[in-house]
RORO-10820 format. One line per field, with one value per residue (C-alpha): residue number from 1; residue in three letters; x, y, z. Coordinates in nm, 2 decimals, decimal comma. Layout:
BEGIN
pos <- NUM_...
code <- ALA_...
east <- X_...
north <- Y_...
up <- Z_...
This chain:
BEGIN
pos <- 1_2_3_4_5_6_7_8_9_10_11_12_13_14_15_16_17_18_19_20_21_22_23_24_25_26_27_28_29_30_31_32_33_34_35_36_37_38_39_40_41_42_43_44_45_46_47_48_49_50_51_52_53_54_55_56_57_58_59_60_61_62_63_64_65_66_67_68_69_70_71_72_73_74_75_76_77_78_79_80_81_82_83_84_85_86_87_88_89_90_91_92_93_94_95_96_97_98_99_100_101_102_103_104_105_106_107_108_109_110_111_112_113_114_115_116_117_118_119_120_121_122_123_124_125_126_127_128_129_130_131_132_133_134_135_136_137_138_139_140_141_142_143_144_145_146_147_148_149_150_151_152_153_154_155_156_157_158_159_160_161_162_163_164_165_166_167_168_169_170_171_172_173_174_175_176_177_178_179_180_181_182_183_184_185_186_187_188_189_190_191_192_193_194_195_196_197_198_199_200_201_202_203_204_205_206_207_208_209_210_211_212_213_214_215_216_217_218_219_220_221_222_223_224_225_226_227_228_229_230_231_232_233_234_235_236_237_238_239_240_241_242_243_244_245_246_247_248_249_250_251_252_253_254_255_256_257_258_259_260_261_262_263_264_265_266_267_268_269_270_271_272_273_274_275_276_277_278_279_280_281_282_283_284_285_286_287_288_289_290_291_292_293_294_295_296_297_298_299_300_301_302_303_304_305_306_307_308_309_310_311_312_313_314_315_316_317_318_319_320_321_322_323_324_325_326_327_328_329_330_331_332_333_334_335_336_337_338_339_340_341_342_343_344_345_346_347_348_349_350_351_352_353_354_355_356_357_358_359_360_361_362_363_364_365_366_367_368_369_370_371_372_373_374_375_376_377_378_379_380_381_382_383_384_385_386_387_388_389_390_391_392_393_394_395_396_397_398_399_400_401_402_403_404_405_406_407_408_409_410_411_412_413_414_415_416_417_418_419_420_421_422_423_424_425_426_427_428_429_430_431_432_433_434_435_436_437_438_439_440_441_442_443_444_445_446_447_448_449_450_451_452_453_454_455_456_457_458_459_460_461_462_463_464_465_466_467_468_469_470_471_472_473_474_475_476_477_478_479_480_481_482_483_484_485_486_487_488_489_490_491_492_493_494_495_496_497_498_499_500_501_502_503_504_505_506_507_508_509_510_511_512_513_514_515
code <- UNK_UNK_UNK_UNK_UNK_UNK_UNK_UNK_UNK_UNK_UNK_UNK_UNK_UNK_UNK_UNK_UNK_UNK_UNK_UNK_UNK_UNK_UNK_UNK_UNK_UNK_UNK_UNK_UNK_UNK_UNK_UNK_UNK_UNK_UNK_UNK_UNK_UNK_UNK_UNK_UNK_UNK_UNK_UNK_UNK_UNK_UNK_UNK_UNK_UNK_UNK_UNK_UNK_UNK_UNK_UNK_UNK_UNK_UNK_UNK_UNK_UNK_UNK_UNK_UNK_UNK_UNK_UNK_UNK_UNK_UNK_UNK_UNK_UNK_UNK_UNK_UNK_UNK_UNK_UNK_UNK_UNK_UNK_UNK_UNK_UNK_UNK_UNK_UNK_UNK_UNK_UNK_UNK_UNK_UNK_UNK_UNK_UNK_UNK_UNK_UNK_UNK_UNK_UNK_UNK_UNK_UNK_UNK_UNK_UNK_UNK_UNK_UNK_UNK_UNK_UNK_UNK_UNK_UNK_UNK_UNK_UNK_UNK_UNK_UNK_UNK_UNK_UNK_UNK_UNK_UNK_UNK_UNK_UNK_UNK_UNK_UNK_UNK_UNK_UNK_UNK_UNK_UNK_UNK_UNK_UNK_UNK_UNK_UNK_UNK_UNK_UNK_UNK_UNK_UNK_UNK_UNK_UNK_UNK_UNK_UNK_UNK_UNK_UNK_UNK_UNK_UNK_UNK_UNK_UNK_UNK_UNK_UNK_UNK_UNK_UNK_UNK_UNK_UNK_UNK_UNK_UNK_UNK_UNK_UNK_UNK_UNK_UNK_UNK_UNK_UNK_UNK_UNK_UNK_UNK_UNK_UNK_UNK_UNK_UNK_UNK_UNK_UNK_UNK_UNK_UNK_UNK_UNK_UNK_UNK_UNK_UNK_UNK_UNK_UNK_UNK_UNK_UNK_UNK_UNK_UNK_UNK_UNK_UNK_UNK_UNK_UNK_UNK_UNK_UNK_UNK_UNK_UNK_UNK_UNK_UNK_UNK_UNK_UNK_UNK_UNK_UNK_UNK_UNK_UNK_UNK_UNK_UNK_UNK_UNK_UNK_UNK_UNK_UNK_UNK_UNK_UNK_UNK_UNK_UNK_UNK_UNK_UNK_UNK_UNK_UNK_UNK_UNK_UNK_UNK_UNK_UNK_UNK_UNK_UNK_UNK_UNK_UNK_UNK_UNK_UNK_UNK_UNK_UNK_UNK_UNK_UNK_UNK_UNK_UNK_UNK_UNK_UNK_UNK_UNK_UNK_UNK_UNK_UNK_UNK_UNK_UNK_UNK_UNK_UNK_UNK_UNK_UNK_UNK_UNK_UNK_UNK_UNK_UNK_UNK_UNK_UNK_UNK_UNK_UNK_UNK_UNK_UNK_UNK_UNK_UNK_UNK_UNK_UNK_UNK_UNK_UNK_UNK_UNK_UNK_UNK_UNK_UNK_UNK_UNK_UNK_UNK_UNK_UNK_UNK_UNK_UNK_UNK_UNK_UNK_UNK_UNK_UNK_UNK_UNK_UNK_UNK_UNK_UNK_UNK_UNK_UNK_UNK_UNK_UNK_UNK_UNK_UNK_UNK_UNK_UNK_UNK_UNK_UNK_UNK_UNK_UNK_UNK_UNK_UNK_UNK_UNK_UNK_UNK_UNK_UNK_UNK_UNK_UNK_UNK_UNK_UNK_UNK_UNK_UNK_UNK_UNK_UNK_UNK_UNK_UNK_UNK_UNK_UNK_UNK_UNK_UNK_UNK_UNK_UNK_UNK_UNK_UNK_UNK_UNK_UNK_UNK_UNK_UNK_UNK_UNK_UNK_UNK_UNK_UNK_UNK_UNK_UNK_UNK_UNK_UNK_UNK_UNK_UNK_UNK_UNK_UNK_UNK_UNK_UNK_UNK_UNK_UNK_UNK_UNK_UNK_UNK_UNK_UNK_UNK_UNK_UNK_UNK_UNK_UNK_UNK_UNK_UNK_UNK_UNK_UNK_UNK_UNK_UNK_UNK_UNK_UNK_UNK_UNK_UNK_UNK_UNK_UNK_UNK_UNK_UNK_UNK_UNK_UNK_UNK_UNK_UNK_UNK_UNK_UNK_UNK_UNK_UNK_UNK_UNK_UNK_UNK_UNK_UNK_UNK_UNK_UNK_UNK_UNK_UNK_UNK_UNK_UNK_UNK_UNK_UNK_UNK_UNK_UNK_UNK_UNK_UNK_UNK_UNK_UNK
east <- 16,31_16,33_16,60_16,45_16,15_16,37_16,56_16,22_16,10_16,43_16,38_16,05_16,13_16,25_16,55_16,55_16,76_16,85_16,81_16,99_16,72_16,74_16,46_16,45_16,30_16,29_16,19_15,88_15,59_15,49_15,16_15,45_15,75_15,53_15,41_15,75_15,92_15,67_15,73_16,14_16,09_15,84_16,18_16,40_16,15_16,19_16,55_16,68_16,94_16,75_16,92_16,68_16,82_16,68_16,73_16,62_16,36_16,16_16,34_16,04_15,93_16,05_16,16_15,90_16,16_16,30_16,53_16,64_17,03_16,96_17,20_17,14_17,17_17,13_16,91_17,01_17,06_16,79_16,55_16,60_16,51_16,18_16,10_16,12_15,90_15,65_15,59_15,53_15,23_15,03_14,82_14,45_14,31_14,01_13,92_13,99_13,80_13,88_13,94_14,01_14,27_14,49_14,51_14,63_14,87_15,06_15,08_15,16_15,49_15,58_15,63_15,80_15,99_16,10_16,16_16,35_16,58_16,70_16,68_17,03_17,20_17,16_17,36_17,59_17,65_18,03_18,07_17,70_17,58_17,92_17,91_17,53_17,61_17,92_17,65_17,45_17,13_16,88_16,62_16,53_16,18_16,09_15,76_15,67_15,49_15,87_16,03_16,40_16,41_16,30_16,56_16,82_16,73_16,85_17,20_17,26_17,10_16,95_16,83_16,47_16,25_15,94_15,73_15,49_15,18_15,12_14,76_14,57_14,71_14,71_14,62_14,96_15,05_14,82_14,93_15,28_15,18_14,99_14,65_14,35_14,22_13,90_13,73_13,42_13,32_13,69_13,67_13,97_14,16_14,01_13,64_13,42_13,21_13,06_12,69_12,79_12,43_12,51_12,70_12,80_12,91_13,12_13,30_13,33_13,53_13,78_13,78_13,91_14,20_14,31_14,34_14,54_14,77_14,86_14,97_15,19_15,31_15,63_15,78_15,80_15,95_16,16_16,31_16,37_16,53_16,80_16,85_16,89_17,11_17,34_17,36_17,28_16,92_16,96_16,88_16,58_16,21_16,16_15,78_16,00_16,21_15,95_15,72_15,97_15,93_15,87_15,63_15,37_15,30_14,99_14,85_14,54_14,28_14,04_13,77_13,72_13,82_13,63_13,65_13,86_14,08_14,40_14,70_14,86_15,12_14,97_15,01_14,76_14,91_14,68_14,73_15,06_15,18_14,92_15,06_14,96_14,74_14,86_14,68_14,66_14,84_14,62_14,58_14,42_14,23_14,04_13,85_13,68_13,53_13,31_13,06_12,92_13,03_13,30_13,44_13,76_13,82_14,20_14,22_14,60_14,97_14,93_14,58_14,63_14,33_14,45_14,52_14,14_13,96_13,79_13,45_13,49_13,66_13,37_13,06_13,25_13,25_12,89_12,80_13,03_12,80_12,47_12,58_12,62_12,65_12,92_13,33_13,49_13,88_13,99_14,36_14,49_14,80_14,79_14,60_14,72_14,62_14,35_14,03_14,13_14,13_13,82_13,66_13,78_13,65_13,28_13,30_13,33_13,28_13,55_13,94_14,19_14,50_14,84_14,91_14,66_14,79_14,50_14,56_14,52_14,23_14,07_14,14_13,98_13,66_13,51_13,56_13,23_13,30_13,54_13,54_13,86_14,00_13,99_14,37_14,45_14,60_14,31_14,02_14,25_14,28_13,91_13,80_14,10_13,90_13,56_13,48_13,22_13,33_13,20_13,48_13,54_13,79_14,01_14,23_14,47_14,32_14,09_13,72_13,84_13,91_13,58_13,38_13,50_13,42_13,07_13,01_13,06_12,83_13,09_12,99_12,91_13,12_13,09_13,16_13,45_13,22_12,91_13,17_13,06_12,72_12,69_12,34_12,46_12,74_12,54_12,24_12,56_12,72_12,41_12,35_12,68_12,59_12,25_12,25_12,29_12,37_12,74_12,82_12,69_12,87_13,20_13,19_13,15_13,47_13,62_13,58_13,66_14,00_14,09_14,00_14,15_14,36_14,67_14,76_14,94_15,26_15,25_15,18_15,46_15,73_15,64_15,62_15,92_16,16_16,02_16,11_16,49_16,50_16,36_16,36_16,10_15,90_15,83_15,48_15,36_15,46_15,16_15,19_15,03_15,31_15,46_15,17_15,09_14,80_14,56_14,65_14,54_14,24_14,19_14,12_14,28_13,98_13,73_13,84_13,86_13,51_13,34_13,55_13,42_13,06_13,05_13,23_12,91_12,67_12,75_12,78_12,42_12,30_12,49_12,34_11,96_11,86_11,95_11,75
north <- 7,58_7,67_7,92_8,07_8,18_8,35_8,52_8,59_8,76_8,97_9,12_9,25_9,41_9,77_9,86_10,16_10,39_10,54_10,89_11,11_11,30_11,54_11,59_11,88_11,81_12,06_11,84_12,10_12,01_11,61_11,57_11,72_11,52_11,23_11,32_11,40_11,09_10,87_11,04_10,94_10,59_10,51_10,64_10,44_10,11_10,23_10,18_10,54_10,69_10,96_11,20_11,36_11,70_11,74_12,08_12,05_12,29_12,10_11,87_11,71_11,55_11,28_11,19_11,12_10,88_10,53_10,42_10,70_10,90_11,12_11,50_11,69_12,01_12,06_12,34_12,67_12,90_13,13_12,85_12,71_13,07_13,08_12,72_12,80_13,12_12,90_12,61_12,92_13,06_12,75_12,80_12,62_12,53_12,37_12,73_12,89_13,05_12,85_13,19_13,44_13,69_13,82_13,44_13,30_13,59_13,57_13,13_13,20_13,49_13,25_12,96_13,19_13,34_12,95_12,82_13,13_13,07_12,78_12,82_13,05_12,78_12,56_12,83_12,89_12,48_12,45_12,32_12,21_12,39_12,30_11,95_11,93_12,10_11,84_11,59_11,71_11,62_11,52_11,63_11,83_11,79_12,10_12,15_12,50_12,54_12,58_12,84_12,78_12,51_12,67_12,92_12,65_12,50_12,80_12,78_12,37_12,37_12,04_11,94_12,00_12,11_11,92_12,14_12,00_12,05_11,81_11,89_12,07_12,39_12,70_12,99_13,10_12,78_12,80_13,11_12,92_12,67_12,91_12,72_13,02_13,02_13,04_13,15_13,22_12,80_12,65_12,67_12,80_12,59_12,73_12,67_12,40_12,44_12,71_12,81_12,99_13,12_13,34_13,64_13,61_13,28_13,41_13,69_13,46_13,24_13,54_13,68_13,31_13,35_13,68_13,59_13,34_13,49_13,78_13,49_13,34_13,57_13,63_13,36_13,38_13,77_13,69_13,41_13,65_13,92_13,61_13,51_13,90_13,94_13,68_13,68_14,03_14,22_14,04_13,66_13,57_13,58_13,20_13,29_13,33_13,05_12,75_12,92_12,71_12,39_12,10_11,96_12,04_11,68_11,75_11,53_11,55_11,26_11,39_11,18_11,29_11,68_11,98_12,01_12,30_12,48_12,29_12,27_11,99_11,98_11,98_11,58_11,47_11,16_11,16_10,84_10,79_10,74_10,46_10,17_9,75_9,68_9,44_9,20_9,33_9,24_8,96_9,23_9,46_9,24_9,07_9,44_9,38_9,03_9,26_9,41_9,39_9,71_9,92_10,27_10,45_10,78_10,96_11,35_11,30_11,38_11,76_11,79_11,51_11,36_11,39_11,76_11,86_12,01_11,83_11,90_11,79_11,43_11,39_11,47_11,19_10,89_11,02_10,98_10,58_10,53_10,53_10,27_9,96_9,73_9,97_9,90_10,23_10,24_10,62_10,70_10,89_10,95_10,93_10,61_10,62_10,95_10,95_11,09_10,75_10,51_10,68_10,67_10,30_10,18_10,30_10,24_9,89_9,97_10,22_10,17_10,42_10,33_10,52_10,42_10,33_10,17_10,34_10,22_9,87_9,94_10,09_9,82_9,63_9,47_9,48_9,89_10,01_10,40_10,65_10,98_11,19_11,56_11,54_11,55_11,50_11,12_11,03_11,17_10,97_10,68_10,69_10,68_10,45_10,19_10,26_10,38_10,68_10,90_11,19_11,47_11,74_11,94_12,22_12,40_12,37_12,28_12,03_12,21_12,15_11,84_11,77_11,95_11,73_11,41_11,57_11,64_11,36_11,18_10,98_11,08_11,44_11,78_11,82_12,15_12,13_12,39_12,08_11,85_12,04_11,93_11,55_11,54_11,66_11,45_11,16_11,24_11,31_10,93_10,78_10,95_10,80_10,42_10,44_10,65_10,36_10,60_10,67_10,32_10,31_10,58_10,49_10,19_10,33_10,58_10,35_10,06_10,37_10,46_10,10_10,06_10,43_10,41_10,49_10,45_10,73_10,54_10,53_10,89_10,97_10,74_10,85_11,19_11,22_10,97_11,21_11,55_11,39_11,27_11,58_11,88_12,13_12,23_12,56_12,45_12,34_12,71_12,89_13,28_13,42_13,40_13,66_13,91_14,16_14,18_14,43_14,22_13,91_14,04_14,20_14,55_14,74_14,64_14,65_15,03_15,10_14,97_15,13_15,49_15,44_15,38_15,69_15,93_15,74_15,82_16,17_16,24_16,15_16,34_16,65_16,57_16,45_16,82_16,87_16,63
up <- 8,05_8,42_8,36_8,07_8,26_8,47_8,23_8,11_8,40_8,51_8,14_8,23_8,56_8,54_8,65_8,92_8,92_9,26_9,29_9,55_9,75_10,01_10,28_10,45_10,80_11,10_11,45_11,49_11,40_11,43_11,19_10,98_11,07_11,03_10,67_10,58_10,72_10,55_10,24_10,27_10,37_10,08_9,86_10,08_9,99_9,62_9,63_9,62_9,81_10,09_10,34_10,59_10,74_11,05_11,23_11,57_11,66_11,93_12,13_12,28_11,93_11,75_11,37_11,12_10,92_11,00_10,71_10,56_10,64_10,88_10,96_11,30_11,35_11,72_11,88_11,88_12,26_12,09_12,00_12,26_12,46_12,23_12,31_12,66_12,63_12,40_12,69_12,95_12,75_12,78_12,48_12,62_12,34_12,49_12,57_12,29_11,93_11,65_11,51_11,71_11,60_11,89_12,01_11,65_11,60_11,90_11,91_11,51_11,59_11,86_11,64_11,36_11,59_11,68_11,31_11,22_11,54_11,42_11,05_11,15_11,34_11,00_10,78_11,10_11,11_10,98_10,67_10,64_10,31_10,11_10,22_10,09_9,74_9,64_9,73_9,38_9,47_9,20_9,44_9,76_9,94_10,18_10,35_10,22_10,61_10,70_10,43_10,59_10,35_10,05_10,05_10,19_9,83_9,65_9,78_9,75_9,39_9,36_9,04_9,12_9,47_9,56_9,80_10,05_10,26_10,56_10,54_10,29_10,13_10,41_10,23_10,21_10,12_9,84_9,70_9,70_9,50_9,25_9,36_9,37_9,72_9,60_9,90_9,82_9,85_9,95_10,37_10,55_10,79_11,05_10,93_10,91_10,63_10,41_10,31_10,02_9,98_10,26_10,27_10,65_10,60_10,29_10,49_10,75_10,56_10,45_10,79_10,88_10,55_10,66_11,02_10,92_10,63_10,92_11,14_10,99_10,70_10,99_10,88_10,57_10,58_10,89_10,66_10,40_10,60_10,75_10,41_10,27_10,54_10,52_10,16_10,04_9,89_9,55_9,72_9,58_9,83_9,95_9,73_9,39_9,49_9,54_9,25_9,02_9,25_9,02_9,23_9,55_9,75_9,92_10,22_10,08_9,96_9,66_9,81_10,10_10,08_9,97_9,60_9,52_9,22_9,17_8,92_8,73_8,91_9,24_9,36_9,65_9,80_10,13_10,37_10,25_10,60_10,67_10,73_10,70_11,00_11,25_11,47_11,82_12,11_12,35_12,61_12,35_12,18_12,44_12,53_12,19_12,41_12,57_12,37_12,04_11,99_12,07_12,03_12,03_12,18_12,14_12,05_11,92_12,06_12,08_12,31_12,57_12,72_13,03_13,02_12,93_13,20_13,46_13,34_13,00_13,16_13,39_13,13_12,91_13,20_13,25_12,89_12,88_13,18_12,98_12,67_12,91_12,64_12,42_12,53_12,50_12,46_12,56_12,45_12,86_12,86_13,23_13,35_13,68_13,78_14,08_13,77_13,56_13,85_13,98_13,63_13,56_13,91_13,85_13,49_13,42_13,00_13,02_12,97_13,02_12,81_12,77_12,40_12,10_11,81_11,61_11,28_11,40_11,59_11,33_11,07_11,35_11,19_11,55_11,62_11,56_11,57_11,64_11,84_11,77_11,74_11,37_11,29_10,94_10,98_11,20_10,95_10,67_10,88_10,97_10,57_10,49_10,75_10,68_11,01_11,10_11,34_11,58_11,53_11,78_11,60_11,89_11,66_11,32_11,04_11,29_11,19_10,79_10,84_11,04_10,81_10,48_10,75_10,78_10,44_10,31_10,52_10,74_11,08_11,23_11,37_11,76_11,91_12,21_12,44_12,40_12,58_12,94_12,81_12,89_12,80_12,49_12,42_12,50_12,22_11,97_12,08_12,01_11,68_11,58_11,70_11,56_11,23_10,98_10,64_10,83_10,83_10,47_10,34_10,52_10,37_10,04_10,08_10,17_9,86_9,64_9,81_9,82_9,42_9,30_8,97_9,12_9,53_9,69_9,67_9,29_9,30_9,51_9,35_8,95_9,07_9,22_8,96_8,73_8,84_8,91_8,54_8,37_8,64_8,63_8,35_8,30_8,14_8,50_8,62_8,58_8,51_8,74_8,99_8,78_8,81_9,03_9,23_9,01_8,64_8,84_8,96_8,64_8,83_8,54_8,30_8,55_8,68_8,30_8,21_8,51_8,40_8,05_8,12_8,40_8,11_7,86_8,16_8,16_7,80_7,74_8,00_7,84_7,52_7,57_7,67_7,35_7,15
């Protein structure tokens, strides 16, 4: 009897079949790598065979995957000549506009100028591009932020590309996809929100898009010309190319974001990356001994706490100072500098640590709030828990990301100039503490991403076991990719119309003198 139940239930579990996927992963960005590497070791959990290639761009950040095979190709002299130059320009992003144009274009040709450095040491690698066609991959899995990848694609034909976004869809990330951009209600990146009763707002929101589309349109055309170059004018644009991906993985979660024109084959599998919460270590946990409540501050890996400027670091220890009875754990990177010993010693609510595991904190039943830069994982992360938060977004995608937080009632946006205000910052903290609907409404966002039909994993794993079965279908491939720009906007018919009522116009104003 016993063995027939087991028979039983080996019959009803499906075989899987392993699949041979490639993802393509430049060291460059690390919200990115992150998203990416998560994506490969969900596949490596679901029993396929993954490869991550990872072309070195930055040496300073480190891989996103864990489990999966992993193929270096090491720096290049001229990346590593742009690096240098990048590190010199000390972008302060404290002090500047979230979207100011001259600042954006030249930190967005920089980084191009980067990616496209090393996208030629990967065709220069020896043997790299034949050894990665005999491999016959049934798929290949390319952040479409990095375009290297997309044209790679075209010349190791795997059976089907899967694009991604690491956050929501950048406008030209957007037009990749074939998603509309909608911009007369969908906010940019660089904005928070939109009153689309106003017509300021409005062109606002498109100065924001075109800022953005000159900024990093380089990359994509310096990608091109390598690709033309190397491989003649007939190589297809890395635009045509991932227009007949199978799939876009977007790190997006519906319940949370700005709701927006998508396609079918669009897949949001937001919080992928977050993992099973673990207790906290003894030395963590007993700072949650002190207080009935207890906040966390971090403002990620990119703008380090201890690199703000003075004043912002002092008008925060003044506003800690006022909430006696409130623990607050600040992610510094630097805890033994002279400011965080000074700040520690007069602050006895205050501690200064060097590394936050913040998904365990935040799973934390005892965290009370969070105050953070509003980086995609940490505004996922934040809803995932059921945590309000006060979110001071610097730069990125940061003021989207805070503005969905906002609108959906789960804490408030916080302007990075207020944070010289300590007055301020101290009536914006106690907002958060005391205004009871965020707590409500967190929780609520929370219940509804716990209970969804269908977890981001599930999403992921269909998604892609599909598209290396069946390929891509040309019924997800919407048309417009193969129109130009006046039949999309329909400017033949409107020019028409408007030529046909003027001749109208005219001819009854010849004839009614007549009549």
């Amino acid at each position: 009897m016993r063995i027939a139940l087991i028979l039983l239930l080996f019959a009803w579990i499906e075989p899987v079949h392993p699949y041979k996927i490639l993802v393509f992963s430049p060291r460059f960005l690390q919200s990115v790598n992150n998203f990416l590497g998560n994506i490969a070791d969900t596949l490596v959990d679901a029993g396929h065979n993954v490869t991550t290639l990872i072309p070195i761009v930055n040496p300073n950040q480190r891989d996103g995957t864990i489990k999966s095979n992993m193929i270096y190709v090491q720096p290049t002299e001229e990346a590593n000549e742009v690096g240098i130059f990048f590190f010199t320009k000390r972008f302060i992003f404290f002090r500047s506009e979230q979207a100011c144009s001259i600042r954006d274009f030249q930190f967005g040709r920089l980084f191009s100028a980067w990616q496209n450095a090393q996208c030629k040491g990967v065709l220069d690698e020896p043997g790299l591009l034949e050894r990665l066609k005999a491999e016959k991959y049934d798929i290949m899995i390319v952040e479409s932020l990095e375009t290297c990848g997309i044209a790679v694609s075209h010349l190791i034909k795997p059976k089907s590309l899967i694009t991604t976004a690491g956050s929501v869809p950048f406008p030209e990330q957007g037009t990749d996809f074939g998603i509309s951009r909608a911009q007369s209600f969908n906010p940019s990146v660089l904005m928070s929100q939109i009153n689309v009763h106003s017509i300021w707002s409005r062109l606002w929101n498109l100065y924001a898009n075109f800022v953005y589309i000159a900024t990093w349109s380089t990359s994509r055309s310096g990608v091109n010309e390598i690709f033309h170059e190397r491989y003649g004018p007939d190589f297809p644009s890395v635009q045509e190319i991932g227009s007949h991906s199978a799939y876009s993985l977007v790190n997006s979660e519906p319940l949370i974001d700005f709701a927006a024109p998508t396609l079918n084959r669009v897949v949001c599998i937001g919080g992928i990356g977050a993992k099973e919460p673990k207790p906290l270590e003894r030395d963590l946990d007993r700072l949650f001994e002190f207080s009935l409540k207890t906040v966390l501050i971090s403002f990620g890996s990119i703008l380090q706490s201890h690199k703000l400027p003075l004043q912002v670091k002092q008008s925060i220890v003044k506003t800690v100072v006022r909430f006696p009875e409130v623990t607050f754990l600040w992610k510094y990177e630097r805890p033994e500098d002279e400011f965080a010993k000074s700040a520690t010693a007069s602050t006895p609510n205050l501690h200064m640590l060097k590394w936050t595991p913040q998904n365990d904190i935040l799973a934390d039943r005892r965290l009370t709030a969070f105050i953070t830069h509003g980086g995609m994982a940490s505004t996922q992360e934040t809803a995932l828990r059921g945590k309000p938060g006060l979110f001071i977004p610097f730069f990125g995608d940061q003021p989207r990301n805070a503005g969905m937080m906002q609108k959906n009632g789960l804490g408030r946006i916080y302007s990075k100039y207020d944070l010289l205000d300590a007055e301020k910052f101290y009536g914006a903290v106690k907002d958060l503490l005391e205004n009871q609907s965020y707590y409500e409404n967190a929780a609520r966002v929370a219940a509804m991403i716990a209970k969804k039909p269908f977890s981001s994993k599930e999403l992921l794993m269909k998604t892609v076991e599909f598209a290396a079965e069946f390929g891509p279908s040309p019924a997800l491939r919407p048309q417009s990719f193969d129109m130009n720009w006046i039949e999309y906007h329909n400017a033949d018919i409107i020019v028409a119309f408007m030529m046909m009522t003027l001749v109208s116009a005219l001819a009854v104003v010849k004839i009614v003198p007549f009549v």
